[in-house]
MIZA-218176 format. One line per field, with one value per residue: residue number from 1; x, y, z of N, C-alpha, C in turn. Coordinates in pm, whole numbers. Layout:
num	[NUM	...]
nc1	[X	...]
nc2	[Y	...]
nc3	[Z	...]
cac1	[X	...]
cac2	[Y	...]
cac3	[Z	...]
cc1	[X	...]
cc2	[Y	...]
cc3	[Z	...]
***
This chain:
num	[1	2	3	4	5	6	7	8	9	10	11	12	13	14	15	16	17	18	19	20	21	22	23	24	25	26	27	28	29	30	31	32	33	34	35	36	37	38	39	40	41	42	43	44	45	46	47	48	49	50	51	52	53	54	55	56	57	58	59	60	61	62	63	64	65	66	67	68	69	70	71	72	73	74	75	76	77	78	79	80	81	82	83	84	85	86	87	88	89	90	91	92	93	94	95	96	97	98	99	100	101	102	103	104	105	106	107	108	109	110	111	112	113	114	115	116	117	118	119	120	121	122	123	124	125	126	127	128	129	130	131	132	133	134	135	136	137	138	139	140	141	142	143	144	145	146	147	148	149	150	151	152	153	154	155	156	157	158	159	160	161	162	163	164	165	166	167	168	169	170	171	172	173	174	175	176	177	178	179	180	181	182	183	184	185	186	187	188	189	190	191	192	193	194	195	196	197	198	199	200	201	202	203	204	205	206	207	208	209	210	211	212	213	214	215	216	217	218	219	220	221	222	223	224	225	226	227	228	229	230	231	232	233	234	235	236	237	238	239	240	241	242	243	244	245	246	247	248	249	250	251	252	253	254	255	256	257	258	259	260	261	262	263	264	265	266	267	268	269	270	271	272	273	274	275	276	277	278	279	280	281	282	283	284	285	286	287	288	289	290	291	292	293	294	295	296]
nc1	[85	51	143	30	143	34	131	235	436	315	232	64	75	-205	-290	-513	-732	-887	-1108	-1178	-1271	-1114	-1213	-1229	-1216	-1496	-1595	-1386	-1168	-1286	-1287	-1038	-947	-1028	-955	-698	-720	-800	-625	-421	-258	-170	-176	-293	-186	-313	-360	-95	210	130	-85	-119	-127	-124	-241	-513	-783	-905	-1166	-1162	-1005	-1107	-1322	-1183	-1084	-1283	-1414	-1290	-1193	-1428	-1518	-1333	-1335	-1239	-1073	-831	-524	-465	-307	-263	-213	-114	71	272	466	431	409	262	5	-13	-65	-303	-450	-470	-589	-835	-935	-1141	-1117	-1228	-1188	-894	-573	-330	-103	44	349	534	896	887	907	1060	1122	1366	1470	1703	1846	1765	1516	1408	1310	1211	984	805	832	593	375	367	290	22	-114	-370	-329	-151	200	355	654	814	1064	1159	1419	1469	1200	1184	1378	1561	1768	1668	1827	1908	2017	1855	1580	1578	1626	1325	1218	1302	1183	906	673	415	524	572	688	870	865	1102	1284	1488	1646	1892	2085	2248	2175	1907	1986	2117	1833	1713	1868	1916	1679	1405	1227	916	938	950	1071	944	1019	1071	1091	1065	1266	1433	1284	1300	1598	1559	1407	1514	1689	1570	1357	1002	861	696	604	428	445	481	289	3	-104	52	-27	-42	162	346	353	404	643	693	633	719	981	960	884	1120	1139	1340	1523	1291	1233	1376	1373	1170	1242	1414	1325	1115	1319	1412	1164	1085	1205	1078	842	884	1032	939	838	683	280	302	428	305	4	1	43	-171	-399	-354	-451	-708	-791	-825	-849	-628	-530	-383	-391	-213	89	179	139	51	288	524	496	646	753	492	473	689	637	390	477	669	528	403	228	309	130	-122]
nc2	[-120	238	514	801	1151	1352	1626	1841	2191	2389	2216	2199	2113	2063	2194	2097	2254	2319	2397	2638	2418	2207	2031	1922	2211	2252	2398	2576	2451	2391	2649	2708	2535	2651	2899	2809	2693	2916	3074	2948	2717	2437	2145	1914	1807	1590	1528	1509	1546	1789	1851	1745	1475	1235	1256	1268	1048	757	794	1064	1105	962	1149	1360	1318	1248	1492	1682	1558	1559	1792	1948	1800	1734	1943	1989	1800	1543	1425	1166	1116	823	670	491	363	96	-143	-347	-177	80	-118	-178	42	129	-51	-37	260	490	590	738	992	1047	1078	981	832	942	881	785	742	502	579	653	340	308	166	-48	46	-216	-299	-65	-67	-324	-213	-15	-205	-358	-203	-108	-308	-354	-137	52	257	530	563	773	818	920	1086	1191	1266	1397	1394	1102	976	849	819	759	659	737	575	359	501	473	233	119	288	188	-95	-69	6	165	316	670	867	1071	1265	1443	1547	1611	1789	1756	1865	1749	1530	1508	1581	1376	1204	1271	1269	1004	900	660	677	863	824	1111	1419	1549	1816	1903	2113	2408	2631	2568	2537	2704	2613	2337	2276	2396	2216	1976	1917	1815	2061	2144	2036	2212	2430	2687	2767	2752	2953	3181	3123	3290	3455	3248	3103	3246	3259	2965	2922	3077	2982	2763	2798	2938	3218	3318	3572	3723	3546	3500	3762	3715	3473	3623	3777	3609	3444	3544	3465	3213	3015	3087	2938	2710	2716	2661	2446	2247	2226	2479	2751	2807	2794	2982	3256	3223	3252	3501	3654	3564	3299	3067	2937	2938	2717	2355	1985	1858	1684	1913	2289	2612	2898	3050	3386	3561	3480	3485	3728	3816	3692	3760	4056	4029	3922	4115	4309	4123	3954	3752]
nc3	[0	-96	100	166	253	459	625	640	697	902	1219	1493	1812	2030	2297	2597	2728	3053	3289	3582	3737	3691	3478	3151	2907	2683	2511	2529	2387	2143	2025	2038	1846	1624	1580	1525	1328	1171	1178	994	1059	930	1013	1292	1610	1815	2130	2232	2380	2481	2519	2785	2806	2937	3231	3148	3154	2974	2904	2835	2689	2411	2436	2307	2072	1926	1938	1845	1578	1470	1451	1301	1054	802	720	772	775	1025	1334	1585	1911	2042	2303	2501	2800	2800	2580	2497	2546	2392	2124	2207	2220	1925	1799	1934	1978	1892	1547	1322	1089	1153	1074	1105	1331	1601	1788	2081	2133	2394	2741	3079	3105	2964	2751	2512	2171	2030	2204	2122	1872	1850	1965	1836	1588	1672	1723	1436	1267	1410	1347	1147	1090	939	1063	1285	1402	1709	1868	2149	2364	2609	2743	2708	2818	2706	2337	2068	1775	1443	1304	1434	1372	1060	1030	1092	965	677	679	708	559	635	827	822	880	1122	1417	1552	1838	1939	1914	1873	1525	1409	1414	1323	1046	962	992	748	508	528	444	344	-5	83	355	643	816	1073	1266	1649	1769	1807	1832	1622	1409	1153	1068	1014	870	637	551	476	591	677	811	1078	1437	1657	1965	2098	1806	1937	2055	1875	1602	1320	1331	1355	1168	968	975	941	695	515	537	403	171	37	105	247	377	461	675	867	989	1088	1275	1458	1629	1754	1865	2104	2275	2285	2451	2698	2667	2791	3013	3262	3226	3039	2875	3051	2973	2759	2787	2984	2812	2668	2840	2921	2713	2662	2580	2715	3025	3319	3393	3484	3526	3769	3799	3695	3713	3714	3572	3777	3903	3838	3549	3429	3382	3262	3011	2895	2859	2662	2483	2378	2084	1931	1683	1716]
cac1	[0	123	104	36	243	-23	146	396	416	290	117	51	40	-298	-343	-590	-791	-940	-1182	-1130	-1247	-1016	-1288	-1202	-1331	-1521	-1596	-1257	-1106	-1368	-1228	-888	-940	-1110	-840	-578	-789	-857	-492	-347	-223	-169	-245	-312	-119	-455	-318	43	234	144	-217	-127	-213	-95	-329	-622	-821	-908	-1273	-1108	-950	-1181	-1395	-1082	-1086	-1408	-1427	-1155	-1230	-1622	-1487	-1179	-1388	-1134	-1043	-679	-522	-494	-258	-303	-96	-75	182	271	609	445	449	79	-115	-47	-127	-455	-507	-487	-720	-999	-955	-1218	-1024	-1242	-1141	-773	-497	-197	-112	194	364	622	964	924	959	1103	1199	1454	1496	1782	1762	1692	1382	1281	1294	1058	850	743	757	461	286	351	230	-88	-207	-426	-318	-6	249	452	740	815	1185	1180	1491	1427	1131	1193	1530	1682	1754	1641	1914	1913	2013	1692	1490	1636	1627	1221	1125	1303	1122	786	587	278	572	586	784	925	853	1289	1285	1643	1752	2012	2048	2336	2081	1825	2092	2126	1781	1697	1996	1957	1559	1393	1116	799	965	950	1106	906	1071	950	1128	1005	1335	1465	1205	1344	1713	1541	1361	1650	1786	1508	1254	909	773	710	490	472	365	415	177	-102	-73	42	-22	5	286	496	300	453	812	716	562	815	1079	918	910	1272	1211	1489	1522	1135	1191	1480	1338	1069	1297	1515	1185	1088	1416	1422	1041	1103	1297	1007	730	971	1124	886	744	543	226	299	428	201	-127	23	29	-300	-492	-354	-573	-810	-841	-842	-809	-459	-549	-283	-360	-68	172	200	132	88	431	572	435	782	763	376	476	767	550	288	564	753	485	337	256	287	-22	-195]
cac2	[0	324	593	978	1236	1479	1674	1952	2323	2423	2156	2230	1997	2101	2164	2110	2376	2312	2485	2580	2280	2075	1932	1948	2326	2157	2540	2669	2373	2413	2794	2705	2469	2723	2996	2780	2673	3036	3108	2899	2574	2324	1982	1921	1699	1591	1415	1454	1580	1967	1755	1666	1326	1154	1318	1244	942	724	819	1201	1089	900	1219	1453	1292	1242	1594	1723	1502	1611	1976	1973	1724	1686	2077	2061	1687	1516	1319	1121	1081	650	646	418	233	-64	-187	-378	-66	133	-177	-184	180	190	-136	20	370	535	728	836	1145	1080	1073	899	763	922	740	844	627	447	647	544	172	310	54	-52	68	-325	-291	58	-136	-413	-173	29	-318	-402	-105	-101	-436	-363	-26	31	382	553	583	874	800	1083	1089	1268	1199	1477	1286	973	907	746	891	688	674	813	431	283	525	459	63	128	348	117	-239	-63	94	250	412	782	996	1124	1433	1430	1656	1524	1888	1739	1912	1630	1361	1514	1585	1224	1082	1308	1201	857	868	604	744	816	897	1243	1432	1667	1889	1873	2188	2573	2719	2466	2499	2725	2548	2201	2332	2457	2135	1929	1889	1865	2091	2129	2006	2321	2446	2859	2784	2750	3103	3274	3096	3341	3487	3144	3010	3332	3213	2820	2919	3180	2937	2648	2856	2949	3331	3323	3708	3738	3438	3512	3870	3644	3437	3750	3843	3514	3380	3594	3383	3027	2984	3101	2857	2570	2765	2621	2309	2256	2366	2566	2863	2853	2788	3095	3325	3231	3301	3638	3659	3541	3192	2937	2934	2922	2552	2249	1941	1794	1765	2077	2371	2751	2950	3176	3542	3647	3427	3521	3893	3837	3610	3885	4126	3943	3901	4230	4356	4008	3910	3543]
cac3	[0	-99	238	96	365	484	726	564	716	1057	1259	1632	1949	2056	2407	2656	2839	3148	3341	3678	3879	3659	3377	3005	2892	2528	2459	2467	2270	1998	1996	1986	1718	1495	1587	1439	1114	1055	1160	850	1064	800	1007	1381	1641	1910	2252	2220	2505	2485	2565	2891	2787	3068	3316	3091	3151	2831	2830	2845	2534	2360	2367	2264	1980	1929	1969	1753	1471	1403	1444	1179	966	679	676	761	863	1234	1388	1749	2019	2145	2332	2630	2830	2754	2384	2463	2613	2313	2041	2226	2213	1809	1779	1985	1995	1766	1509	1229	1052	1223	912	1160	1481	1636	1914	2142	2235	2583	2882	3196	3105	2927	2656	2416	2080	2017	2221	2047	1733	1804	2044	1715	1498	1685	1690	1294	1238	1430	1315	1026	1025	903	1219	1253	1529	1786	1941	2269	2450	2765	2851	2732	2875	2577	2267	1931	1759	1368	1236	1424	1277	925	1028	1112	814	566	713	745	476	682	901	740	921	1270	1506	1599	1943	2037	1995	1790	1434	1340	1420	1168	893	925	931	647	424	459	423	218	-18	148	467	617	912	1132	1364	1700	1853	1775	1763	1549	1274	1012	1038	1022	724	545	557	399	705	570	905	1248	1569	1752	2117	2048	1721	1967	2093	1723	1444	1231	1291	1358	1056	849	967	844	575	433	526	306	26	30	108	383	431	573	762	956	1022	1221	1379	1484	1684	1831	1918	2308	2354	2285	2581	2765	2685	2888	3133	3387	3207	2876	2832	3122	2966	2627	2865	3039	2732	2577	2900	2898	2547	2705	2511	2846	3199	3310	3447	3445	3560	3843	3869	3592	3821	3673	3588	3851	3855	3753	3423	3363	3353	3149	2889	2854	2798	2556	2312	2369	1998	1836	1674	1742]
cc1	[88	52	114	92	170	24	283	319	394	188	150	16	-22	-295	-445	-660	-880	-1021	-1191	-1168	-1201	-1076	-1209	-1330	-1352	-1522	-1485	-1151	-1184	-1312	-1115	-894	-969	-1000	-756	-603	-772	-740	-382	-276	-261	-197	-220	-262	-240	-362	-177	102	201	8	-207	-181	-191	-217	-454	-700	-877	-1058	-1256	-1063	-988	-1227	-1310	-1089	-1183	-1422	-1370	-1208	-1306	-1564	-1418	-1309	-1366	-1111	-886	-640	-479	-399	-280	-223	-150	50	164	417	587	357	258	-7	-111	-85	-302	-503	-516	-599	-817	-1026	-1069	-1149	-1089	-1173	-984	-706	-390	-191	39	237	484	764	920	973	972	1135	1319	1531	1589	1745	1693	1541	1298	1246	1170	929	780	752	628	341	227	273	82	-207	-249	-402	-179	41	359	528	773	954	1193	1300	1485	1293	1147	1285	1630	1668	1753	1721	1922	1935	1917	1588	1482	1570	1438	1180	1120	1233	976	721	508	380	613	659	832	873	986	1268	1373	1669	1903	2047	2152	2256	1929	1889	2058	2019	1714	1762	1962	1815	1483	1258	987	773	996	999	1014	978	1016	1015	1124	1184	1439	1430	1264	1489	1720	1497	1422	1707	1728	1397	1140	777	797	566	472	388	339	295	56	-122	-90	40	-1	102	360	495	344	621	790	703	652	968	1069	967	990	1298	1250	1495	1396	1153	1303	1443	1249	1128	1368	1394	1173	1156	1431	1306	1061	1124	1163	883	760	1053	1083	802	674	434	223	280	319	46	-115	-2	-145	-413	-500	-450	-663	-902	-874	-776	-680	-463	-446	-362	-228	-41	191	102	172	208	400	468	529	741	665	372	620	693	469	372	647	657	406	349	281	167	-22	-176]
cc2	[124	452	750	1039	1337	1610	1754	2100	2336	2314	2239	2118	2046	2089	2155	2219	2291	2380	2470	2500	2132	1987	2013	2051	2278	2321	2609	2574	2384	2570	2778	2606	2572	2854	2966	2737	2800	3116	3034	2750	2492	2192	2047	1785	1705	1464	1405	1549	1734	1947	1760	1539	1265	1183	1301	1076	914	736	925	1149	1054	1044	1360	1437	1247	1384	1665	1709	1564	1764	2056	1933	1747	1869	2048	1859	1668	1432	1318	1041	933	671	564	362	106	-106	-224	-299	-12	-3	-200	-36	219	60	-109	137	399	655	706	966	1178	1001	993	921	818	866	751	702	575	514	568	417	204	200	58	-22	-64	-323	-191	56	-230	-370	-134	-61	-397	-317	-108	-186	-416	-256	-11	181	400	593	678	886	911	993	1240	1248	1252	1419	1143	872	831	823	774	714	695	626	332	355	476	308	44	166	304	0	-225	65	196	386	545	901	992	1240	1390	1596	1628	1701	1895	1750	1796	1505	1388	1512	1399	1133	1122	1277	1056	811	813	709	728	842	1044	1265	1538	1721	1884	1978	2332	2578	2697	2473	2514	2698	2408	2239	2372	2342	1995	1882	1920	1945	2100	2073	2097	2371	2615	2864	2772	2886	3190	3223	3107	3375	3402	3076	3104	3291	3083	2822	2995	3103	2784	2700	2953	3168	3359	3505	3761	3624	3465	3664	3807	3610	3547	3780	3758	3449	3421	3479	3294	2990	2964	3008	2739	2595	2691	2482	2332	2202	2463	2736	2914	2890	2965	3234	3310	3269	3416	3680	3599	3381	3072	3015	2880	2839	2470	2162	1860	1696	1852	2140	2514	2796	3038	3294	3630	3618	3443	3687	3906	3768	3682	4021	4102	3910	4008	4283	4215	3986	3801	3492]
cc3	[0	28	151	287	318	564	693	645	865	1089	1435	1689	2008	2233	2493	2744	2887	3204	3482	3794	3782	3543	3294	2971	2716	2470	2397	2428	2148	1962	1941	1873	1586	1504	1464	1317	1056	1042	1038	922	962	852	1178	1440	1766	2009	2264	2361	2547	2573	2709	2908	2902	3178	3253	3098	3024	2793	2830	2655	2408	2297	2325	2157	1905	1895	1847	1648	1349	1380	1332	1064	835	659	641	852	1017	1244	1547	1788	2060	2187	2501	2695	2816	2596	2373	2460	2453	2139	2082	2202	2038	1789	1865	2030	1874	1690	1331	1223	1111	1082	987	1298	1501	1795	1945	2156	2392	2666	2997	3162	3054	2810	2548	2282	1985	2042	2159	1902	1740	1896	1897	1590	1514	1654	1507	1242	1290	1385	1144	981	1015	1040	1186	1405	1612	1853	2061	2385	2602	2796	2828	2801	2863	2462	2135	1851	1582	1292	1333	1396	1151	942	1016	1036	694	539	709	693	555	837	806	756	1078	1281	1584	1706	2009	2063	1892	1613	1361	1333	1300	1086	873	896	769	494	346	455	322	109	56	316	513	802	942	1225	1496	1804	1806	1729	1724	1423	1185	962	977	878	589	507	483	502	647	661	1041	1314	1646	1888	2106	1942	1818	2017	1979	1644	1335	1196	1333	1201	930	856	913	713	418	424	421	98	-35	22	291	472	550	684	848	1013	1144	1350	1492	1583	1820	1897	2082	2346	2352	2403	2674	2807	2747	2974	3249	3375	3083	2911	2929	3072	2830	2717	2950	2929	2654	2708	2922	2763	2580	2598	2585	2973	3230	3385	3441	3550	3661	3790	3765	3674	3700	3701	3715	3823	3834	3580	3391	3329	3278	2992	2862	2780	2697	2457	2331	2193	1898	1789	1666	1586]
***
């Protein structure tokens, strides 16, 4: 079966808003969904760590995506977070999750077990083997606590058609060169670190996953967008801008500091599930000040 690669340009790792006695606010996720449609996001990442997936119970998730789905309903494509430390949880979570209207399954390395890149080979040979949707691998080594190593991606994307790409958030711009290089056809790298994008991009990256795009869309989605289509001068004028904020949205935890900026705009309640705990009131009055004059 031949796999089509929906997911070029700005996607976003959608986060959760809460409301404050801690339920899922359906209101101001249906907002923020329609923000970032009308802001030019090109595909959507639903449940992935910006999510607070972890903290979400699986009928929380069920109707996230559930939710999501009906809302997009084929505007702009979707990918969904499975991810688990154990190899079975997430093969059960793509055979009985309900994922109409969802374009690919992405799926984190193993956290905490810490597993050889042996095991992070036949963790995601099972997954592959069991999902009916296209799987797009995620390398997180700061939470996962191993780093996937650029020849078991390669080894995984060449053995397994319906695998289509990576979200690479090592951090490490030598470890994309490389899986980009030696990428078979069909395979694609996403970026999975803001202020990363328009270097990764330059380099043959077909994108990003981003946590600031939920905040500005526009104007991060004028730096992806300008950097896709090779005018460099506008796009580095962006970066030149955005480069002081980045820092900011993980100073104190992710989605800490984004959840922090969008409630100043008044788009959600500056909620987190625990253990994620609201920034400082140093870092919420530098994050307001720091994009003072940006537009969403």
């Amino acid at each position: 079966m031949n796999y089509s690669y929906p997911f070029k340009g700005l996607g976003v790792a959608l986060v959760t808003p809460f409301s404050k006695d801690g339920k899922i606010d359906y209101d101001s996720l249906h907002s923020i969904v329609e923000n970032l449609i009308a802001g030019g996001v090109d595909h959507l990442c639903v449940l992935g760590t910006t999510a607070e997936t972890p903290t979400l119970s699986d009928a929380e998730r069920l109707q996230v995506i559930k939710s999501v789905a009906a809302q997009v309903n084929g505007r702009i494509p979707i990918m969904v977070g499975c991810s688990s430390n154990c190899t079975a949880t997430v093969v059960d979570q793509i055979k009985n999750y309900q994922l109409d209207g969802v374009d690919a399954i992405l799926s984190a390395v193993p956290f905490y077990n810490k597993p050889s890149q042996e095991g992070i080979y036949c963790h995601f040979a099972e997954i592959a083997k069991a999902s009916a949707k296209p799987i797009i691998l995620y390398n997180v080594p700061g939470r996962a606590g191993v780093n996937m190593t650029a020849q078991t991606t390669l080894r995984i994307a060449r053995e397994f058609k319906n695998v289509i790409g990576i979200k690479e958030a090592s951090g490490n711009m030598e470890q994309v060169r490389e899986i980009i290089a030696g990428a078979p056809d069909g395979f694609h790298v996403i970026i999975g670190d803001d202020s990363l994008a328009m270097e990764a991009i330059r380099c043959g990256a077909s994108g990003v996953i981003s946590v600031i795009g939920n905040a500005i869309p526009k104007r991060f989605g004028e730096l992806i967008h300008a950097t896709m289509q090779e005018r460099y001068a506008e796009a580095e004028q962006i970066q030149k801008q955005l480069s002081p904020l980045y820092g900011l949205m993980f100073r104190e935890g992710s989605p800490c500091g984004v959840k922090a900026l969008m409630s100043s705009r008044g788009q959600l309640e500056n909620v987190m599930r625990l253990p994620l705990v609201p920034v400082s009131d140093a870092l919420n009055r530098e994050i307001i000040k720091g994009f003072e004059g940006i537009e969403g």
